[in-house]
N, C-alpha and C positions, 0 to 999 in steps of 0.2 A: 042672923045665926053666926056664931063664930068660927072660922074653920082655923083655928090656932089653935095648938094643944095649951090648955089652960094652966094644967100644973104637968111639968116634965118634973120626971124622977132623977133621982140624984147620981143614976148611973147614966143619962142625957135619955133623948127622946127616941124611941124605933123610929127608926130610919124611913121604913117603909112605909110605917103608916104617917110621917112626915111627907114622903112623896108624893102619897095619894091626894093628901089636903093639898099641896102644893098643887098639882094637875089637876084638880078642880077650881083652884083657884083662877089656872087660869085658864080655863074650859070655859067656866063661868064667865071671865071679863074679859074674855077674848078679843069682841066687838065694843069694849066699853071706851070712854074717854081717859086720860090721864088723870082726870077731875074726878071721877068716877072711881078709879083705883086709890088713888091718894085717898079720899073720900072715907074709901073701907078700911084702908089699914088706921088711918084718923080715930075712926068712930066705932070701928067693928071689930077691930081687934086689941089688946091688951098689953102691956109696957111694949109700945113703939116708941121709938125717935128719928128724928130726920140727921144724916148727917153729910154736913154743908163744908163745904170749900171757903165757898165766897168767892170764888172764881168766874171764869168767863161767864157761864150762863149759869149760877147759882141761881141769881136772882129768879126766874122761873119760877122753881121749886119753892124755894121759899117762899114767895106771896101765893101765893097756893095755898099752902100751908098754912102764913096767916088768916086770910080770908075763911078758911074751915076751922081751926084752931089756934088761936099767937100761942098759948101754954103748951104746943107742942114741943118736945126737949128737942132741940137743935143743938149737936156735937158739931163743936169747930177745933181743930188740932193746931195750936200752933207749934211749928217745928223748931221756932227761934230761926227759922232760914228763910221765912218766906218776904216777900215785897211790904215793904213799907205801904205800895200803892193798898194794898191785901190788907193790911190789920186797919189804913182807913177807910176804906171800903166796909168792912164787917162793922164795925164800930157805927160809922154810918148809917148803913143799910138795917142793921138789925135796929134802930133806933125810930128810922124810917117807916118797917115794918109794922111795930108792936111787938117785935117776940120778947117774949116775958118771959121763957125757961132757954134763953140759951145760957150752953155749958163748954166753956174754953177748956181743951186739956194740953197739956203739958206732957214731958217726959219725963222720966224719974231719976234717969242716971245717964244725963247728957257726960254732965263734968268727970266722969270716971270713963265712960266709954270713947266719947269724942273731944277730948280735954282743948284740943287746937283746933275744930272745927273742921278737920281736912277730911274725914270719915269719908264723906260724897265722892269722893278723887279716888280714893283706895278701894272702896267697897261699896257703892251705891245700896247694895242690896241691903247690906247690914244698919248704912246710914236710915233707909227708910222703916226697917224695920224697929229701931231703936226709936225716932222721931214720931213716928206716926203708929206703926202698927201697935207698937205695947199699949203705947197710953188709948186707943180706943178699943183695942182688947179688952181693957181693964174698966173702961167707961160702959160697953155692950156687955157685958157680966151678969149687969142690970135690968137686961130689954131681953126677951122674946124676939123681937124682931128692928130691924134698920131701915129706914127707906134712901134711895140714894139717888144721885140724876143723872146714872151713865143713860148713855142710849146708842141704837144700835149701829148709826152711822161712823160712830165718833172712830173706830179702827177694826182692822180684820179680828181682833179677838171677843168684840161685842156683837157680830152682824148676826146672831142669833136667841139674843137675849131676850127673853122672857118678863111678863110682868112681874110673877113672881118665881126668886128660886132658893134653893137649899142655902145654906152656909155652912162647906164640909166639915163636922168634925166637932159643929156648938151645939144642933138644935133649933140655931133660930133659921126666923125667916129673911129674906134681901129682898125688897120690893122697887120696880124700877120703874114708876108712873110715867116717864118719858120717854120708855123701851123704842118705842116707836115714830117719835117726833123726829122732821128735821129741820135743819139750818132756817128754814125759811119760816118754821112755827116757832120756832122760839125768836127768831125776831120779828112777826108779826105781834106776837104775846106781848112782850116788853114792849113795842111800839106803843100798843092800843091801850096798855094799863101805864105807861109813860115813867115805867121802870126803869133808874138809871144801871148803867154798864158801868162793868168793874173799866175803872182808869188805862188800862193797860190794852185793852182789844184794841182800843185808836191806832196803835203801836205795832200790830200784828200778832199779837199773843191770844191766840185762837183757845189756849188749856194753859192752864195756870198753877203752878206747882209751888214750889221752892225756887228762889232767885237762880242761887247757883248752877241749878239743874234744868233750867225752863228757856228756851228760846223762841222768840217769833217763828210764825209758820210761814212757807210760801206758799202762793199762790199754786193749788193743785195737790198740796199735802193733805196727811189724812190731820185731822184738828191735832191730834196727841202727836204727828210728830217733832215738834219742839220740845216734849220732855223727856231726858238721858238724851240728848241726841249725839247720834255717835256709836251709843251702847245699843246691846241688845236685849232692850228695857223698853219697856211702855206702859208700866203698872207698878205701881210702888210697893205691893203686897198686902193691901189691905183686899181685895180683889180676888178671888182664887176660881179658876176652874178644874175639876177632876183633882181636888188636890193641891195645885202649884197656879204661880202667876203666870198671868197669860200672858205671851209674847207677840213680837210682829209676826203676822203670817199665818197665827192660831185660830181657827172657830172654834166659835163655843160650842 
């Protein structure tokens, strides 16, 4: 049975009764696996895509995904700032996989808005929303719903994240198969399916961003704090709760 609103109207979806399917969704997969959730939004629900990093623990999610679907649309953003390690890696790994619908995007008006590339130094927020939030704004247009690989260790603004949740303001759904995994499942995962690691974890780089913006983590940090470090940022804006991006300190 679908619980995805099949045709939303052109003035978006009631909200409420968004909610409700939402909280059965995950009434229902409460007690389920991450295999099990990916599983349904795969197969049971209607214009889904995966959207991938390629970063630290990408790889996860993605064979997953291949192993149920390789034609599943995987959205990868390049920012034009990320690690060289990062575009061989995806190059790689999606090769690796089988995925047959991934979809590289780009941004549309780097050269007029960030013409010398300094934007991250002045305005981090505006950098990320220009790099990354427009072009997959523009790429989800297209889907009902995302599926993505936060989970809920990774910093105080995830430790209540849910399988499935809203995305304010579109209609679609955010699905987070790995809400519940930690550190130790996702490297038992990669172990046992002999999954290689993005180049750069060797290195300390626990979350993987954009070069300019991305530092190794220490020992005892939360994973994301290497990205903006310094700032009081931990979410690029693709991410929203109640509205706005979450910050250090926030629960959801």
């Amino acid at each position: 049975m679908l619980l995805l609103a099949e045709n939303i109207p052109p003035g978006g979806p009631d909200s409420t009764a968004l909610s409700a399917r939402i909280g059965a969704l995950n009434d229902r997969f409460r007690h389920h696996s991450a295999h099990d959730v990916l599983t349904h939004a795969l197969r049971g629900m209607e214009r889904i895509a995966l959207v991938s990093s390629f970063g630290a623990e990408s790889v996860v999610l993605l064979h997953m995904a291949a192993v149920i679907d390789r034609a599943t649309p995987v959205l990868f953003i390049d920012t034009e700032m990320l690690f060289t390690e990062t575009l061989v890696y995806q190059n790689e790994l999606a090769e690796r996989l089988g995925l047959t619908n991934l979809r590289i995007l780009h941004a549309a008006d780097i050269a007029r808005q960030d013409p010398d590339g300094t934007l991250h130094r002045t305005n981090p927020d505006a950098c990320c929303a220009l790099r990354k939030t427009a072009p997959l704004d523009a790429a989800l247009a297209k889907f009902d719903g995302w599926i993505t690989g936060r989970k809920r260790y990774q910093s105080a603004g995830r430790a209540a994240l849910e399988f499935f949740e809203p995305e304010d303001g579109t209609g679609r759904i955010k699905i987070n198969p790995l809400a519940h995994w930690a550190t130790e499942d996702l490297r038992d995962y990669i172990d046992e399916n002999r999954l290689p690691r993005h180049p750069l974890v060797a290195r300390g780089y626990a979350s993987i961003g954009c070069a300019p913006c991305t530092s190794p983590v220490a020992a005892g940090e939360d994973p994301r704090a290497g990205r903006w470090r310094g700032r009081e940022k931990d979410e690029c804006g693709i991410h929203f709760i109640d509205g706005r991006a979450t910050r250090k300190g926030q629960t959801a």
